[in-house]
VORO-709190 format. One record per residue (C-alpha): x, y, z. Coordinates in steps of 0.1 Angstrom, whole numbers, plus 5000, padded with zeros to 4 digits. Each point is the difference from the previous one (the first is absolute). Layout:
N
XYZ/...
END
This chain:
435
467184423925/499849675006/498550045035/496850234984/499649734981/499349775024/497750255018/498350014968/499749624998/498849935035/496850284994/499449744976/501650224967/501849884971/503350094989/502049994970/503550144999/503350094982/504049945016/503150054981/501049645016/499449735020/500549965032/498049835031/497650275007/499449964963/499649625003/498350025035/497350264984/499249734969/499649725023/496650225017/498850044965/501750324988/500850044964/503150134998/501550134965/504150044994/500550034960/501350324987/497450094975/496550095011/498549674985/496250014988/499149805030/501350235027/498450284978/496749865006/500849955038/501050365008/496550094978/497749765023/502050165030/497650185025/503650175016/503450064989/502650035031/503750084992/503049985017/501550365006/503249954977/497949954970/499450284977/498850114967/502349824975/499749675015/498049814973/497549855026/499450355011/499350094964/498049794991/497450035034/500450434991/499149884961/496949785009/499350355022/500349865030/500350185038/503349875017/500150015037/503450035018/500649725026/499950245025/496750124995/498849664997/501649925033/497950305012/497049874983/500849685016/500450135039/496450174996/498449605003/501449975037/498950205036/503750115003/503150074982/503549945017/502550164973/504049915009/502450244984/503450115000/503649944980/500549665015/498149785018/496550004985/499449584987/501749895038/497950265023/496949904978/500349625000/500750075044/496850205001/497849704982/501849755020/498650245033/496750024985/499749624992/501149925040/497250235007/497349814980/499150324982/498350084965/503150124976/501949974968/503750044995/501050194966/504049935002/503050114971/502049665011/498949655013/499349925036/501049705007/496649885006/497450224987/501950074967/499350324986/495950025008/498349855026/496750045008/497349935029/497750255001/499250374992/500350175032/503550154998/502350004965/503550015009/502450144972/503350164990/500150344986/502450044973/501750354995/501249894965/497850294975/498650135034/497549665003/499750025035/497850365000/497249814981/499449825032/497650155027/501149785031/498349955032/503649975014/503150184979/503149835015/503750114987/502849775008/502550224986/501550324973/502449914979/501250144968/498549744972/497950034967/501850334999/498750004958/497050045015/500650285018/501550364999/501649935033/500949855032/497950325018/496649934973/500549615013/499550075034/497250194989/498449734985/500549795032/498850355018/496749954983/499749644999/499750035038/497450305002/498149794974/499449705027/497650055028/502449875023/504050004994/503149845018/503150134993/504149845007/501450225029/503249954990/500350094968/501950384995/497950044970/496749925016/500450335025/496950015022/499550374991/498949864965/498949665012/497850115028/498949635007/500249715029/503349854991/502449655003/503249935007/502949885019/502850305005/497250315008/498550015033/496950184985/499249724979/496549885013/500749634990/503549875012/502249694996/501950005034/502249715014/500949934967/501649674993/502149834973/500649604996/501549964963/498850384987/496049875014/498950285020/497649945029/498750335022/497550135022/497150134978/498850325021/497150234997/500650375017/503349855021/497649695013/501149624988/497249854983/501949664989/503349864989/500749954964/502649774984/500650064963/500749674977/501650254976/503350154997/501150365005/499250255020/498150214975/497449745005/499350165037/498950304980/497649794983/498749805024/499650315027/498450194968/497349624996/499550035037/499250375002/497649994967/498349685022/499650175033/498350304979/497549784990/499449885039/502249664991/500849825032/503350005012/500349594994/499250044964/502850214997/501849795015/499249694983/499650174966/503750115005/501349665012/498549814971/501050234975/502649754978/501250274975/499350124960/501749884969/503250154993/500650195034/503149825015/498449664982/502549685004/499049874965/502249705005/503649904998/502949924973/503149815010/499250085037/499850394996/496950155011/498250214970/498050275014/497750254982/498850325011/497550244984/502850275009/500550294971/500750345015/502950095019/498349975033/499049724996/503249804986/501650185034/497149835021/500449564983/503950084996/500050115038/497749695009/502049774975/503250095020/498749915029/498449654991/502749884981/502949835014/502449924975/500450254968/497050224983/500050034966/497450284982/498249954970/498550394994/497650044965/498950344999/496250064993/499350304975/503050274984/497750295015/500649855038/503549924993/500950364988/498350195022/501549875035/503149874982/502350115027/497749865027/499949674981/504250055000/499850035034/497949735011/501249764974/503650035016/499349875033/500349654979/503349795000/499149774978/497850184970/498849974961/497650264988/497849814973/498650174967/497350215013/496549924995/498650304981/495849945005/498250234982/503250234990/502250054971/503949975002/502250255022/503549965002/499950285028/497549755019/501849694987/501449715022/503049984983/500750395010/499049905033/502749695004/502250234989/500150225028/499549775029/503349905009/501049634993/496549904989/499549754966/497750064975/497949724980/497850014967/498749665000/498849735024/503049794990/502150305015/498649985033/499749585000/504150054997/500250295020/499049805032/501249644990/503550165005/499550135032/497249855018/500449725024/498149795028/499150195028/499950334975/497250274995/499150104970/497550295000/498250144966/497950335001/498150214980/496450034983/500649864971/500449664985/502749895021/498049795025/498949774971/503849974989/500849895040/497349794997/500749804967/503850015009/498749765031/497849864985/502949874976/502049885028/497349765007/499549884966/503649925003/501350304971/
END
């Protein structure tokens, strides 16, 4: 939300707002001249504002019942999903470059505007998370609008994309849908919606019988865009980026993992579609520093690393503990908040699975979003079935947790969605104060 509303603001718009807290998109939003409201009650004020409003946007998990909501439906008011404003949104630019998939969408966006900024070209970047550089929106021109498309309440079929591309299918927002098979069916038509589509090759979901499409990857020969001599120095990958089995230029990643040569190949092909040279790639790749809260070193606490990663399915808390393992020299120890009971309950073996590959692991009260309490979906039935793992209910639990284990040298590595990236970041932030 925050990111429309910086498109908004540089067509020259005004915006007024509502959060349930504060935080620094919050504060970075007020400091361009957004009024931002954060009281319970609908005050008189704020009343008047959504009155005056020429628009109402809301985010996806607000519904009737929410008193803002209420209020905007009582005052008879039209309210537009984020998604179709996003849609509205991609109509003001030549081209629309849409990234979806389970995993991977803020990184292999931020990659392509990095590719499209080396290349001097007209474009704004639409991201979930924070680049490192462009934040969340960036803008130079209206030529080509680059974009994640969000499966969560089917968002990503509002879109109509000059290029579809799909990173990956995995089974997530499963509240949203009746299953796995009417997911891939979403992604199915999200790619017969774009004019254009690139598809991951290696992907079992993503079978080219259904996904008729150029495709990426490393493992499948057929994949029209490879990564081959593929390198590692510290979990940074650097590889040949090739077009139809022909080199076009070496690329070496500043970020860890090898999931990030799916994005990147998946940045690269999306450029080349567009006629992108091969040295944009290339230097859009090499400059590419990283987002927020994917594999972030937020700082350190009596010489232990803290790291935070955006990480809240199972695949994903496979992918950073595999990197983690591999980075860290002495001992790793896992801070794991889970991020909404529906998630949790639903791939609750998976999570068991994936969450057992750690050592050294506390399972922190979940953070629930926009959901009611499950004990099914809970994270204290979930530390109760991974083997050896702690559980904590308060900050204070996790501060102890780690003081009487962590040392110099040390890794300690928090994931999930939620608020836990604030929590690393304050527990540093104390450290410095001297706490």
């Amino acid at each position: 939300m925050s990111a429309l509303a910086k498109y908004v603001l540089s067509a020259g718009g005004e915006v007024v707002g509502y959060d349930a807290s504060r935080s620094s998109r919050t504060d970075e939003l007020q400091s361009k001249g957004v009024k931002i409201y954060f009281s319970q009650e609908v005050t008189d004020e704020e009343k008047a504002a959504i009155n005056s409003a020429d628009e109402i946007v809301c985010t996806s998990a607000i519904t009737a019942g929410n008193l803002r909501y209420d209020e905007c439906l009582a005052q008879g008011k039209k309210i537009v999903p984020r998604g179709e404003f996003l849609a509205k949104t991609s109509g003001a630019f030549r081209d629309t470059i849409a990234v979806a998939g389970s995993h991977g969408k803020t990184t292999c966006t931020c990659m392509c505007a990095h590719i499209f900024y080396a290349a001097n070209e007209p474009f704004a970047m639409h991201a979930g998370g924070e680049d490192l550089l462009f934040s969340n929106y960036f803008e130079t021109g209206k030529k080509f609008f680059i974009t994640e498309a969000c499966e969560y309440k089917k968002n990503l079929l509002k879109l109509s994309p000059s290029l579809s591309v799909l990173l990956n299918a995995d089974r997530d927002h499963m509240e949203c849908y009746g299953g796995e098979e009417e997911l891939i069916g979403a992604f199915s038509r999200y790619c017969n919606a774009g004019k254009r589509a690139l598809v991951c090759a290696d992907d079992e979901k993503i079978t080219p019988q259904r996904f008729p499409y150029p495709s990426f990857g490393i493992e499948n020969k057929n994949a029209y865009y490879k990564a081959n001599s593929l390198e590692s120095d510290g979990e940074r990958y650097s590889f040949d980026f090739c077009e139809n089995n022909r080199p076009l230029c070496r690329v070496k990643l500043r970020v860890a993992g090898r999931v990030n040569v799916y994005n990147a190949l998946a940045a690269g092909a999306a450029a080349r579609t567009f006629g992108l040279s091969a040295e944009s790639v290339a230097a859009g790749l090499n400059a590419f520093s990283g987002v927020k809260r994917r594999f972030e070193k937020v700082g350190e606490k009596n010489g232990a690393a803290y790291i935070c990663d955006y990480a809240h399915h199972p695949r994903e808390i496979a992918a950073a503990l595999n990197t983690a393992e591999k980075l860290t020299k002495n001992r790793l120890y896992v801070i794991f908040q889970p991020h909404t009971y529906s998630r949790t309950e639903t791939l609750f073996s998976e999570f068991v699975r994936s969450l057992s590959l750690a050592r050294n692991l506390l399972i922190f009260k979940e953070y629930a979003a926009r959901e009611r309490y499950n004990e099914h979906g809970s994270a204290k039935r979930l530390a109760q079935c991974v083997g050896g793992a702690a559980y904590a209910q308060t900050q204070e639990e996790i501060e102890q947790w780690i003081a009487g284990r962590a040392r110099a040298g040390d890794t300690v590595l928090f994931l999930g969605a939620g608020d836990i990236y604030e929590r690393a970041k304050s527990m540093v932030a104390e450290a410095h104060n001297g706490r």
